[in-house]
C-alpha positions in Angstrom: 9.6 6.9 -25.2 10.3 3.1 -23.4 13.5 4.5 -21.9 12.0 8.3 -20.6 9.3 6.3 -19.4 11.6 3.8 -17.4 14.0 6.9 -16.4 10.6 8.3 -15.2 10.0 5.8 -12.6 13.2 5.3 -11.4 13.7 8.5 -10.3 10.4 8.5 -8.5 11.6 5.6 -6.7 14.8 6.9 -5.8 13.4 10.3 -4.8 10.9 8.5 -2.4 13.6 6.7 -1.1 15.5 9.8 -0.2 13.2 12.4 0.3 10.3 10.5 1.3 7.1 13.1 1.7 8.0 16.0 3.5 5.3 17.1 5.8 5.7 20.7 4.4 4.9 19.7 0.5 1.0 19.5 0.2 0.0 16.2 -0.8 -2.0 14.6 -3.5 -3.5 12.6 -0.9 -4.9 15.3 1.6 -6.3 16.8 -1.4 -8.4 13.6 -2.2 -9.2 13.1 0.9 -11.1 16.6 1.2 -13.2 16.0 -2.0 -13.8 12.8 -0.5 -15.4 14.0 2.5 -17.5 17.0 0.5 -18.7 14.3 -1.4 -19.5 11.9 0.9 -21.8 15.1 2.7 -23.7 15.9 -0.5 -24.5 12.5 -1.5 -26.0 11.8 1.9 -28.1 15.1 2.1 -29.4 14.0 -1.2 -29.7 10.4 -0.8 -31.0 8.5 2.9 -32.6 5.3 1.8 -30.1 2.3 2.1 -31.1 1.5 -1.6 -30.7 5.2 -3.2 -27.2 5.3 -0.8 -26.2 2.4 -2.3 -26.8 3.4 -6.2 -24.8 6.6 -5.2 -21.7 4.9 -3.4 -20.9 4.5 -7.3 -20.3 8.2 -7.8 -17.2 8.0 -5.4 -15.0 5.8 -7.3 -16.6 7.9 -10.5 -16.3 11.1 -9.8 -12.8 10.8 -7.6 -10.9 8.0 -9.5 -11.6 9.5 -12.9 -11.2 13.0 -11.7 -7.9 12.1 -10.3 -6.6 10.5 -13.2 -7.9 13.3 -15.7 -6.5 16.0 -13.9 -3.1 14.4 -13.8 -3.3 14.0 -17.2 -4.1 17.9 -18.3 -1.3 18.4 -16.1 1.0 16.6 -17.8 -0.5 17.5 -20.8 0.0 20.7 -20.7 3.5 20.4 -19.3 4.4 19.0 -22.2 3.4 21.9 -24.4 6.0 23.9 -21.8 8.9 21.4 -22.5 9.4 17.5 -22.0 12.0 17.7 -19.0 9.7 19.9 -17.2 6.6 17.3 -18.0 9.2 14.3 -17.2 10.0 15.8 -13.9 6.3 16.4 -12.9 5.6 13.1 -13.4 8.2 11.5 -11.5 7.0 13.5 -8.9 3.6 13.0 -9.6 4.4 8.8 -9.4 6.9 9.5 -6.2 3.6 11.1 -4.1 1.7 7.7 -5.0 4.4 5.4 -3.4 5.5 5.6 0.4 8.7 3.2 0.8 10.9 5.8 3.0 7.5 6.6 4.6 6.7 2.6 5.7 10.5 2.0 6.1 10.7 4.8 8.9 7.5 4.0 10.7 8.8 0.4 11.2 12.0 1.1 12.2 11.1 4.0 14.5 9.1 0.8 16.8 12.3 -1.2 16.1 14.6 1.8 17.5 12.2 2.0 20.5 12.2 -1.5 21.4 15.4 -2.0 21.7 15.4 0.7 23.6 13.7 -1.0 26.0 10.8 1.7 25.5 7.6 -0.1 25.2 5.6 3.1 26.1 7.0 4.5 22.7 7.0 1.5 21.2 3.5 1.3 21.6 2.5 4.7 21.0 4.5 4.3 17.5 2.5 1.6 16.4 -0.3 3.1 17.3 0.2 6.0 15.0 0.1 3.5 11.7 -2.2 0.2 12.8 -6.1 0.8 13.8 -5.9 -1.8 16.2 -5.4 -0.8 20.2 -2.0 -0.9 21.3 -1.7 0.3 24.8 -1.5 -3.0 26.6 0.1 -5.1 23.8 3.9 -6.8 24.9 7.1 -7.2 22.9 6.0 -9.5 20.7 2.6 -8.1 20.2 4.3 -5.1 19.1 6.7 -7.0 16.4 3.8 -8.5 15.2 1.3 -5.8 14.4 4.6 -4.0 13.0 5.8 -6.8 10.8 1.6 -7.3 9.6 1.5 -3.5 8.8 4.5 -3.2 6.8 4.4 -6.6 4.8 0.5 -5.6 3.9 1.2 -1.9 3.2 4.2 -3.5 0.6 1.4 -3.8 -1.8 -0.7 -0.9 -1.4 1.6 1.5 -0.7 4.4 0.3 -3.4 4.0 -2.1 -5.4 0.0 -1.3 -6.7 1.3 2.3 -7.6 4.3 1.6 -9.3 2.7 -1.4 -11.2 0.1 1.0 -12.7 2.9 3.9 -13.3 4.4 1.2 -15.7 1.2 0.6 -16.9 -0.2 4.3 -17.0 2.6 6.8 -15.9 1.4 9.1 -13.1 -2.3 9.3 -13.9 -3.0 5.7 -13.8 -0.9 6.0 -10.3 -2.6 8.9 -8.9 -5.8 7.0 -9.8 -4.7 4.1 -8.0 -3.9 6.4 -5.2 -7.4 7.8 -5.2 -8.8 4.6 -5.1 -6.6 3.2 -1.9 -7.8 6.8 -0.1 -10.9 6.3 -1.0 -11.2 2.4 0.5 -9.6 3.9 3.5 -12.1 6.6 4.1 -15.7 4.8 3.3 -14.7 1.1 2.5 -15.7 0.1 5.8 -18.3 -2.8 6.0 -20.1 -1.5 9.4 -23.7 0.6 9.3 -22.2 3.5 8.3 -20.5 2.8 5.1 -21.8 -0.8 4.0 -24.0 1.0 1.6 -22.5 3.8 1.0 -18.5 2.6 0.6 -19.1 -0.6 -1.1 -18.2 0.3 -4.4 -14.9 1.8 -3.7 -14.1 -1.6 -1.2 -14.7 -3.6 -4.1 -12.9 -1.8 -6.5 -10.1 -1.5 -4.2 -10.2 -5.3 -4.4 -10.0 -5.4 -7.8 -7.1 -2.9 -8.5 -5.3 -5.0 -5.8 -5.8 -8.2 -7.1 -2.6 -8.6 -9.5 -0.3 -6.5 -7.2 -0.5 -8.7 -4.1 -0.1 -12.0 -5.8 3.0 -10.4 -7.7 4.1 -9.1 -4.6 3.9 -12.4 -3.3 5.9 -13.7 -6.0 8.6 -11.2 -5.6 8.8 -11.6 -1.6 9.9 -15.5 -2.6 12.6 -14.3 -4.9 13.5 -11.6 -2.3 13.7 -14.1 0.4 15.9 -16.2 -1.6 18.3 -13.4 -2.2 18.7 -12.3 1.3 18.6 -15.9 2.5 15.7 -16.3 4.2 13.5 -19.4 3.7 12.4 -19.0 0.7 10.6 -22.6 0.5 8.8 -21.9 3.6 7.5 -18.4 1.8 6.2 -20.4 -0.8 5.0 -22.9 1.2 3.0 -20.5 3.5 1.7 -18.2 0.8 0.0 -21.7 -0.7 -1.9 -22.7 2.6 -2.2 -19.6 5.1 -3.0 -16.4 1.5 -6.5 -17.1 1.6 -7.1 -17.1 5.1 -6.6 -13.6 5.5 -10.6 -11.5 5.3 -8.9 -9.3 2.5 -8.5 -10.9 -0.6 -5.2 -9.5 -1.0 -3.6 -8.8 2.3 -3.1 -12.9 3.0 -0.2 -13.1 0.2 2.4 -10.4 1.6 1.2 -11.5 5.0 2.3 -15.1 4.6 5.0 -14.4 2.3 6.6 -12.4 5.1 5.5 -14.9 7.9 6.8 -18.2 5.7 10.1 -16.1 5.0 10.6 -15.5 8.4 9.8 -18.6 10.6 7.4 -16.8 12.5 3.6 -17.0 13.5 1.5 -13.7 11.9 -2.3 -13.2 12.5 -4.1 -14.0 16.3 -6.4 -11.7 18.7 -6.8 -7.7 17.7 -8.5 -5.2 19.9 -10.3 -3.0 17.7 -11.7 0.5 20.0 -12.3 -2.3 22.9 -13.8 -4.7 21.0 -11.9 -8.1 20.0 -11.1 -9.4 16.8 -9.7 -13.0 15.8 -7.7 -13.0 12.4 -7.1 -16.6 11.3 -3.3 -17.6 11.9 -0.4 -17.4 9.1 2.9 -19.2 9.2 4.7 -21.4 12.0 5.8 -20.3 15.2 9.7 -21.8 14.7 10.1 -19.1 17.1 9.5 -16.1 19.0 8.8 -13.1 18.0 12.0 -10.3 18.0 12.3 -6.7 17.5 14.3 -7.7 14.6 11.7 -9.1 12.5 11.1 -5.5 11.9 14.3 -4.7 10.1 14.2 -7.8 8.1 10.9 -7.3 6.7 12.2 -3.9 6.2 14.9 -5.0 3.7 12.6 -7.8 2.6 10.3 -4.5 1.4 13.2 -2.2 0.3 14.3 -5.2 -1.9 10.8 -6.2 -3.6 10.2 -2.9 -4.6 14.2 -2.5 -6.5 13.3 -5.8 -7.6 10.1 -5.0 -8.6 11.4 -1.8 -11.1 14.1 -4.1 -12.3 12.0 -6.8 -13.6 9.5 -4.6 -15.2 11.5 -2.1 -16.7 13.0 -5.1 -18.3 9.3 -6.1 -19.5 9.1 -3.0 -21.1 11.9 -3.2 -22.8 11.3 -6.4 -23.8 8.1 -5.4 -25.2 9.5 -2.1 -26.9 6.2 0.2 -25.2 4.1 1.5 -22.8 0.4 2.4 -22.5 1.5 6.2 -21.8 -0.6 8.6 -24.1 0.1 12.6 -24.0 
């Protein structure tokens, strides 16, 4: 089972690297998303005072997580009744939908492409389309910057949390880390509208995060050193600048990437007109370039090849998984 369940995740890895998610396969994702939203409307027709709201935020991660993560698992289940290979290849699927390295790998390089263009018009416009901040005025270097910050963050949520519980779990523990990222990005918002409401799923978010980033963290230092970047100012960087950052998690790939790199991460962010100060992470050796975009490309690419590598090796090593059908 140790080696089907390392062949397993693999070859979601390498079929997210190649195919990506095509816009024309329904995903996992949209579908959470929708019993997200009809949840969120019947729990506030039932439930209005802050206190109540607040007792019945817990449903969300309740109902959605463990629904996610049971109805992968009947799935598989029941696949396996059919034959293994068919099971096997539904769950490398399954596992591929949770990860997004083509996807964040694209997005970059598609501002990278435009700026050296010379196109900040595009440039802009294809930041805007994966950052929440406003990017209509921003310069060159503004650009870089809330490019390199997206893509060294989303190295933890969008890779390496899912494929850490796939090696835990197989694809329902990933889908039910998936559920809980969509759901932190739907209602885990601490403003009026969702303080009460969306602070469970925040926190668990938190939680399910915790591990990953500092792991990711961890990996970016090793990457850095292989693709001979400065490592010791990575490590250095992660130490002083991590916790600076308002997520718990977000701070370590952040200032992994911002050490590795010479460069100066964080500063002012316009948020629907309104502006935002996020402490400072790294040193400004330099100025910002549209290269820094490629390199924390690779840098991303690499941690998550590394990533596989070192814990199919663990569980190997260890002669099991947690993987129950």
């Amino acid at each position: 089972m140790i080696w089907i369940a390392i062949g397993i995740i693999i070859a979601a890895l390498v079929m997210d690297l190649i195919i990506g998610d095509p816009r024309w396969i329904p995903h996992p994702v949209i579908g959470m998303g929708k019993v997200i939203s009809r949840l969120e409307r019947i729990i506030r027709s039932t439930y209005v005072e802050p206190k109540s709201l607040k007792k019945a935020g817990i449903l969300l991660p309740v109902v959605v997580v463990g629904g996610s993560f049971l109805l992968t698992w009947i799935i598989i289940t029941c696949l396996y009744n059919i034959h293994p290979w068919i099971a096997w290849s539904a769950e490398a699927i399954f596992i591929a939908t949770t990860i997004a390295v083509k996807g964040l790998k694209d997005a970059g390089m598609e501002v990278f492409r435009h700026l050296r263009e010379g196109d900040l018009p595009a440039a802009r416009q294809a930041l805007g389309m994966i950052v929440g901040r406003d990017t209509a005025h921003l310069d060159e270097p503004e650009i870089v910057r809330g490019t390199v910050e997206t893509v060294a963050e989303n190295i933890v949520d969008a890779i390496i949390s899912p494929l850490f519980y796939a090696l835990i779990g197989g694809a329902p523990l990933a889908m039910a880390y998936r559920a809980v990222n969509t759901l932190d990005s739907m209602v885990g918002y601490k403003n009026d509208k969702y303080m009460n409401l969306g602070w469970a799923s925040a926190r668990l978010d938190d939680i399910a995060n915790y591990i990953p980033a500092r792991l990711t963290a961890l990996l970016l230092i090793m990457c850095s050193w292989l693709l001979r970047l400065d490592y010791i100012r990575a490590a250095r960087t992660i130490r002083r600048d991590a916790r600076l950052h308002p997520s718990p998690n977000s701070g370590f790939p952040e200032s992994a990437v911002a050490g590795a790199l010479g460069i100066r991460l964080g500063g002012e962010n316009v948020y629907h007109g309104v502006a935002s100060f996020r402490a400072y992470m790294g040193e400004a050796t330099r100025a910002l370039e549209a290269k820094d975009i490629m390199t924390t490309a690779r840098l991303m690419v690499t941690v998550s090849v590394l990533f596989i590598v070192i814990g199919s090796l663990i569980l190997w090593s260890i002669g099991g998984t947690l993987w129950v059908y």
